[in-house]
Every structure is written in C-alpha cells, then in structure tokens.
N, C-alpha and C positions, 0 to 999 in steps of 0.2 A: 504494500500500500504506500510506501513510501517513496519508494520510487514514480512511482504513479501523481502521488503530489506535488510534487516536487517538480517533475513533469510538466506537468498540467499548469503551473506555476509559471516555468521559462514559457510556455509556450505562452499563454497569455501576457508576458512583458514581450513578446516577439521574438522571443531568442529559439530559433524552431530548430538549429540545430543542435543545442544544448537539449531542447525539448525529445526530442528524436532519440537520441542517443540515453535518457532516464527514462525515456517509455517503454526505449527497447529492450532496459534491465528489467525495470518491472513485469514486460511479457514473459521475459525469461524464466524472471525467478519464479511467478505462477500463471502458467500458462490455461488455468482454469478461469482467471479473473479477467472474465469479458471486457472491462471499461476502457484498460489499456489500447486494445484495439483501435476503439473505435475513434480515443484523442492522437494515438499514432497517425489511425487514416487522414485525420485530420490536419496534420503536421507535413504530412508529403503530402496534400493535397493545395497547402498553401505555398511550398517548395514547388509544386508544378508537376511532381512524379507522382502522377496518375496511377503507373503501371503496380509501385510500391500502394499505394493506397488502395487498392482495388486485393491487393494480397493481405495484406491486414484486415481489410473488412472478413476476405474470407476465412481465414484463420479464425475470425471472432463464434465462427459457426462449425467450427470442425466438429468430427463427437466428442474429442476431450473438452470441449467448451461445455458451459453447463446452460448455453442457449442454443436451440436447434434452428431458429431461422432467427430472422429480422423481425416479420409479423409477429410472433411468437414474444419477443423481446417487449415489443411495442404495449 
C-alpha cells in the first residue's frame, strides 16, 4: 500500500516518472491489489504509451487479480 501512495502522490505533483516507477513496486510486491493498475495505466497514458497502458489495464483482470472484469469492478 505504500508504495501505491506514495505513487499516486508523484503522480498527482506531475512527476509520472517517479510515479511509474512506485507503482510498479507496488504491483510487484502485491500483484493481487487491483488499484495499482489502474493509476499505472494512468501514468503511461499521460506519458503517451498507450501500448504500456493498455497492459496494465489488463493485468488488473488477470485470474490472480481479485476483479474478473471492468463491469464487475464498476
């Protein structure tokens, strides 16, 4: 979780590589904890890498995630 705040933190003062890089510890260390995901995708989407943002979204729905779609989430 912490890395995940912390995260979410840079990325909101604009620092999205800073932000990128704590989100991506946070996926790491629990890859069950959907929220990372979706402020990652958010951070390469502001960055312009679509391709990376579009992999994070799916990653947020794999089976080890503990949401099975988008709708689902919603």
């Amino acid at each position: 979780m912490t890395y995940w705040e912390l995260g979410t933190c840079q990325l909101f003062l604009g620092r999205v590589d800073q932000a990128i890089d704590l989100l991506r510890t946070s996926r790491s260390a629990n890859a069950r904890f959907w929220v990372p995901h979706f402020y990652l995708a958010g951070a390469f989407g502001l960055q312009g890498d679509l391709e990376n943002a579009r992999s994070a979204l799916a990653e947020s729905i794999e089976p080890k995630s503990t949401i099975r779609s988008l709708a689902r989430m919603r």
